[in-house]
C-alpha positions in Angstrom: 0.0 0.0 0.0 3.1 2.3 -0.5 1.0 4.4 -3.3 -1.8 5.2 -0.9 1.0 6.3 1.4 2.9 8.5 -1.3 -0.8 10.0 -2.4 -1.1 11.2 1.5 0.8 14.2 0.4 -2.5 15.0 -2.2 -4.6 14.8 0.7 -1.9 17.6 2.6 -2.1 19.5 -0.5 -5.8 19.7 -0.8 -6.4 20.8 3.5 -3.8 23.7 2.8 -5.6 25.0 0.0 -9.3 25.0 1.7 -7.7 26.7 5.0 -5.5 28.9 2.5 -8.3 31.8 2.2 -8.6 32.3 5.9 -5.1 33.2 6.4 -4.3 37.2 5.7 -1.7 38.1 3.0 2.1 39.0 3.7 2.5 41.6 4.9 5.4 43.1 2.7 3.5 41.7 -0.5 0.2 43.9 1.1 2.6 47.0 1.0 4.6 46.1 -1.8 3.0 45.0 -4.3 -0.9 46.1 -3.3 0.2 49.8 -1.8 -1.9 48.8 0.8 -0.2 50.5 4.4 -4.1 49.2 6.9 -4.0 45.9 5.5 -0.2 45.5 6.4 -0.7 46.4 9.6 -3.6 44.2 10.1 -2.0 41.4 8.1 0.6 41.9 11.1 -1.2 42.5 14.2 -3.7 38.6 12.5 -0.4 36.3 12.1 1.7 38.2 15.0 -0.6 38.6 17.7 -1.4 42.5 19.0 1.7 44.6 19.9 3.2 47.6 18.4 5.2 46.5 14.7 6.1 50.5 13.8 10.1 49.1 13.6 8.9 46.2 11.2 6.6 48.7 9.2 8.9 51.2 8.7 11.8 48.6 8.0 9.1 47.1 4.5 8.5 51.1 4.0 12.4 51.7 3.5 12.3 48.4 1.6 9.7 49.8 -0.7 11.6 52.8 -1.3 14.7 51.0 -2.3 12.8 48.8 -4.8 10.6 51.8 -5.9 12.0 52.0 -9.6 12.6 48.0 -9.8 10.1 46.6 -12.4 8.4 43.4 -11.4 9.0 41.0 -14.0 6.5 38.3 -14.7 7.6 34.6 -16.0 7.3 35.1 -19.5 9.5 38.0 -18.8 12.2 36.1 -16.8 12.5 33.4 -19.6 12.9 36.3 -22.1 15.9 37.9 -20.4 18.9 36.9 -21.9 20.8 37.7 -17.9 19.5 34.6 -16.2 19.9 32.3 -18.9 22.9 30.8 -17.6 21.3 30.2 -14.3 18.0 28.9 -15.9 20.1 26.4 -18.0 21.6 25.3 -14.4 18.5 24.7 -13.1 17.2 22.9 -15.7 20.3 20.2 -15.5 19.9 20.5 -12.1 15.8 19.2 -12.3 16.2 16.8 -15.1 19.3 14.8 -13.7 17.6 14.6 -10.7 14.2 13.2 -13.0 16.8 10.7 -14.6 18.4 9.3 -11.4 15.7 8.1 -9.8 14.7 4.3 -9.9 17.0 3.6 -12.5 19.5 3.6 -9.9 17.8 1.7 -7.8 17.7 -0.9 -10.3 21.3 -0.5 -11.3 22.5 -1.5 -7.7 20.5 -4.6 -7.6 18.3 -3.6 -5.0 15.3 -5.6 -4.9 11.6 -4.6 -6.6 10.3 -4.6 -3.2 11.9 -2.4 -1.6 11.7 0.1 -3.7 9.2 2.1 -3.0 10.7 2.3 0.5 13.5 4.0 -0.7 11.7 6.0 -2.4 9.8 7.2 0.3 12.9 7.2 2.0 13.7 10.2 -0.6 11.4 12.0 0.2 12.2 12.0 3.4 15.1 12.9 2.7 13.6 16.2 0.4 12.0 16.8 3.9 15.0 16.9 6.0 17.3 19.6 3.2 14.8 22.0 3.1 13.8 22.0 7.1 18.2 22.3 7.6 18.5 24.7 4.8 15.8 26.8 6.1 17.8 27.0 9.5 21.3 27.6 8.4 20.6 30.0 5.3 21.0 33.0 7.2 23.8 32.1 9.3 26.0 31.1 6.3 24.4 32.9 3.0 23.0 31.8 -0.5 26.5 31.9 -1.9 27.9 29.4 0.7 25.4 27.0 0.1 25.2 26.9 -3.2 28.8 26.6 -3.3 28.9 23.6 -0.7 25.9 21.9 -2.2 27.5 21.7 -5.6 30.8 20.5 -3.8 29.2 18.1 -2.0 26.9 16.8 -5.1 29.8 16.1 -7.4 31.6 14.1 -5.0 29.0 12.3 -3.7 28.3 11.8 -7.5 31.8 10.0 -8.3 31.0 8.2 -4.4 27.9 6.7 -6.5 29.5 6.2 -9.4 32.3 3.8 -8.2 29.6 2.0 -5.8 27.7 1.3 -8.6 30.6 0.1 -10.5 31.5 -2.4 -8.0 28.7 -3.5 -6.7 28.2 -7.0 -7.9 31.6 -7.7 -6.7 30.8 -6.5 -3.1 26.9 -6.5 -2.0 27.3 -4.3 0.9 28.1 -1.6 -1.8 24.6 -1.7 -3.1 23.3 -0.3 0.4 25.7 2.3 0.0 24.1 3.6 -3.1 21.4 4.7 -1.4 22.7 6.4 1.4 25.0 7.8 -1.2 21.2 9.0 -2.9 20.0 10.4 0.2 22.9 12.5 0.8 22.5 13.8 -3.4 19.3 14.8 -2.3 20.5 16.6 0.9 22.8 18.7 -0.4 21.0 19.2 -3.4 18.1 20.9 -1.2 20.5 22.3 1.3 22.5 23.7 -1.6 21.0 24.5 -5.6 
């Protein structure tokens, strides 16, 4: 019953978005974006409780003021600038390898059929664990650090899986190694790109 387990996450997917409309707008996107200076502050006061947020106001005014002349851009727009293509193309790689690496691998390191979907769901778990640790260490270390590290870490734990998969039908115990070796992919993928 491993699918009925992997479609719980539908089931997550479809609470948040029925409880969605009774929770207020962000704040800086209700100054921002909307111009909207009452509903900010009562955006604030409904997810922070009452209390006085004149620092936190004036901190998303001076923010407004610094982005005043920056032009939103909207997809289509982002796709069309030639700047990010470089990055876009690096995230694309980035998606598709992982796409490609998934039970295929499995398959290559003679796991059996059975367990598969375990490890699978172990994967996800292990999607779970990156971004909650990501989310805590971000600030203390910055984007750049991390992106740095995670693309460090993901090409050596890349050649790591490459040799284990290589030789293992000659020993077995290599074959667990694989996976551990795909959890940690997955790990520093999400702690890092």
């Amino acid at each position: 019953m491993w699918n009925v387990l992997l479609s719980f996450s539908g089931l997550v997917a479809l609470i948040q978005l029925l409880f969605l409309p009774f929770f207020p707008e962000s704040p800086p996107y209700l100054l921002m974006q909307k111009e909207d200076k009452a509903g900010c502050l009562k955006a604030m006061k409904q997810l922070w409780g009452e209390g006085n947020y004149h620092t936190e106001f004036d901190d998303l005014m001076k923010e407004k003021a610094l982005t005043k002349g920056t032009k939103i851009m909207t997809v289509l727009e982002v796709l069309r600038e030639r700047s990010v293509y470089p990055q876009l193309c690096t995230m694309l790689l980035l998606l598709l390898s992982l796409q490609l690496c998934g039970l295929k691998i499995f398959l290559t390191a003679n796991l059996q059929e059975s367990i598969i979907p375990y490890v699978s769901l172990g994967v996800s778990i292990s999607e779970l664990i990156s971004i909650m640790f990501c989310s805590s260490i971000i600030d203390r270390f910055g984007r750049r650090t991390l992106l740095c590290g995670g693309y460090f870490l993901m090409a050596l734990i890349l050649v790591l899986l490459e040799t284990s998969l290589l030789l293992s039908d000659q020993f077995l115990w290599l074959r667990y190694c694989s996976v551990i070796l795909i959890f940690l992919f997955i790990i520093a993928y999400g702690i890092g790109p």
